[in-house]
N, C-alpha and C positions, 0 to 999 in steps of 0.2 A: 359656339355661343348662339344663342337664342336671336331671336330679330327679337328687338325692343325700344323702348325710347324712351329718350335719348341717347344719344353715344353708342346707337346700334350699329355694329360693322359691317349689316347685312350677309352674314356667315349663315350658314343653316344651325340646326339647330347642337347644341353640344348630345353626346355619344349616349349620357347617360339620361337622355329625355326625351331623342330621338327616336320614331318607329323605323323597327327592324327593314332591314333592304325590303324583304321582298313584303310588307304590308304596306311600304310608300310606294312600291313599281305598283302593290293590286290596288293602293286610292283613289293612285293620279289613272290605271286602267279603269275604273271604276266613272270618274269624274269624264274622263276622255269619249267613253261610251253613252253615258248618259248625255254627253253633247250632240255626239255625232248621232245619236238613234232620234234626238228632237230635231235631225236636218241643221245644225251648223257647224258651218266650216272650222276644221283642226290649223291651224296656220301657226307656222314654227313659234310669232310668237305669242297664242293663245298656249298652245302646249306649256311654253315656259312660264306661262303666268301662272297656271294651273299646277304646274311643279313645284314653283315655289312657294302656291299657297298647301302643297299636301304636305314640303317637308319642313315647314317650318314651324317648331315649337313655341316662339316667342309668339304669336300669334300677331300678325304684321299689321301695319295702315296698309292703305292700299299707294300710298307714296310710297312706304318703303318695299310692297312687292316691285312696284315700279322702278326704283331705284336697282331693284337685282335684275330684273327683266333686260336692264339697258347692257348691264355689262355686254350680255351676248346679243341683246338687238337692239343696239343704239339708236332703232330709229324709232321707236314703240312709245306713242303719244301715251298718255296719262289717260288723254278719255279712252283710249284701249284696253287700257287696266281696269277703269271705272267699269266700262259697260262688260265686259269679263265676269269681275266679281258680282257685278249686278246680275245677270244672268244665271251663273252660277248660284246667287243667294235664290233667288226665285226658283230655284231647281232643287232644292234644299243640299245643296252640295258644299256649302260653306255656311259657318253658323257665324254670325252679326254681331259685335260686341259693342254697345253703343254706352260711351262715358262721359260727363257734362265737362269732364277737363283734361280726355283725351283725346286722339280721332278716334274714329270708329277703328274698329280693329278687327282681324277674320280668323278662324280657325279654318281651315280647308284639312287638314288630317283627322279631325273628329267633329263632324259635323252638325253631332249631336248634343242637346241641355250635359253639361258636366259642369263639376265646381272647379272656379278659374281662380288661382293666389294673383293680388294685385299689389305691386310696389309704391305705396306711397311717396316711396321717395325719388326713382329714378322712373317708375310706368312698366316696367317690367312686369310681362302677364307668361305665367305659364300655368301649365296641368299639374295638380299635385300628384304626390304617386300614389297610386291602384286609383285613377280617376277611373276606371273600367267600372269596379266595383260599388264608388262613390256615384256612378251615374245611373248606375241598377238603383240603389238607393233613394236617390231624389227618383227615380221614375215609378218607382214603388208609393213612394210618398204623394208623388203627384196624385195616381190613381188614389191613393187613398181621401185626400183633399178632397177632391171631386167626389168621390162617393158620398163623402159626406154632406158635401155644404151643397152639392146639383151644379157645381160650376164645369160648365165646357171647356179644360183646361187645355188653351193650345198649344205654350211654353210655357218655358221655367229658365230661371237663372238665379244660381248662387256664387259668390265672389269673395272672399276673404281679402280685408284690403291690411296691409301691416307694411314694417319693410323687412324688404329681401336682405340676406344674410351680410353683401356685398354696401348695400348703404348700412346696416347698422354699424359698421365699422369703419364708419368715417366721423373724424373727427367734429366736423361742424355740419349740422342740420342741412338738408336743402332748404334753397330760399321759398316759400308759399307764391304762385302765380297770385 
């Protein structure tokens, strides 16, 4: 199951959404070097915060990395997590998902502009499938933007917000915050 919110079990991600074994050992190798080549310290649990942001598809808060972090380092402060993924976003190794009525939220497995499905009704954020191809796409498109209009395009973000298959099949509506 996805990390997600509410009602997230803090599970990685389910099988059929998950990156393959060895493209989450070459992320989290990727994410690990890019620390260690800027001179900072790998500490067991920096590593695990960085693991659990490569293999998680629900695309986590940084409370719920935290939350998974604790199982195996129980002693691992929250501003540990924060200054982690802050670090890491500043290195462009985790992409930022920022929602007025959710937390913030990180991708650490694909770090890059793709289109994100949002659940209106439980928060539930995943990648749709061939987000690889949908991300060529928007990047194509950016460049083309910018060609036209002269804008210096830094990002992009596209998000489909509806609900997930799992709340339309519930009987009574979520309540509205």
């Amino acid at each position: 199951m996805a990390l997600n919110e509410p009602g997230d079990t803090g599970q990685p991600a389910s099988p059929a959404h998950a990156l393959p074994e060895v493209a989450l050992e070459a992320r989290l190798e990727q994410m690990l070097a890019r620390l260690k080549a800027d001179g900072h310290r790998l500490t067991p649990q920096r590593v695990s915060i960085l693991r659990v942001l490569a293999e998680s598809e629900g695309h986590p808060s940084v409370e719920q990395v935290h939350q998974r972090v604790l199982t195996r380092f129980p002693n691992t402060s929250l501003a540990t997590v924060y200054k982690t993924v802050t670090l890491l976003k500043q290195r462009g190794e985790v992409l930022e998902l920022g929602f007025s009525e959710l937390d913030n939220r990180y991708d650490g497995a694909r770090p890059t502009p793709h289109p994100h499905l949002v659940c209106t009704g439980c928060g539930a954020i995943l990648d749709p499938p061939d987000h690889e191809a949908h991300g060529l796409a928007l990047e194509e498109m950016a460049r083309r933007i910018a060609a036209e209009t002269g804008y210096a395009i830094a990002t992009f973000r596209l998000d489909f917000y509806g609900l997930c298959p799992a709340c339309q099949g519930r009987t009574v509506p979520p309540a509205e915050s």
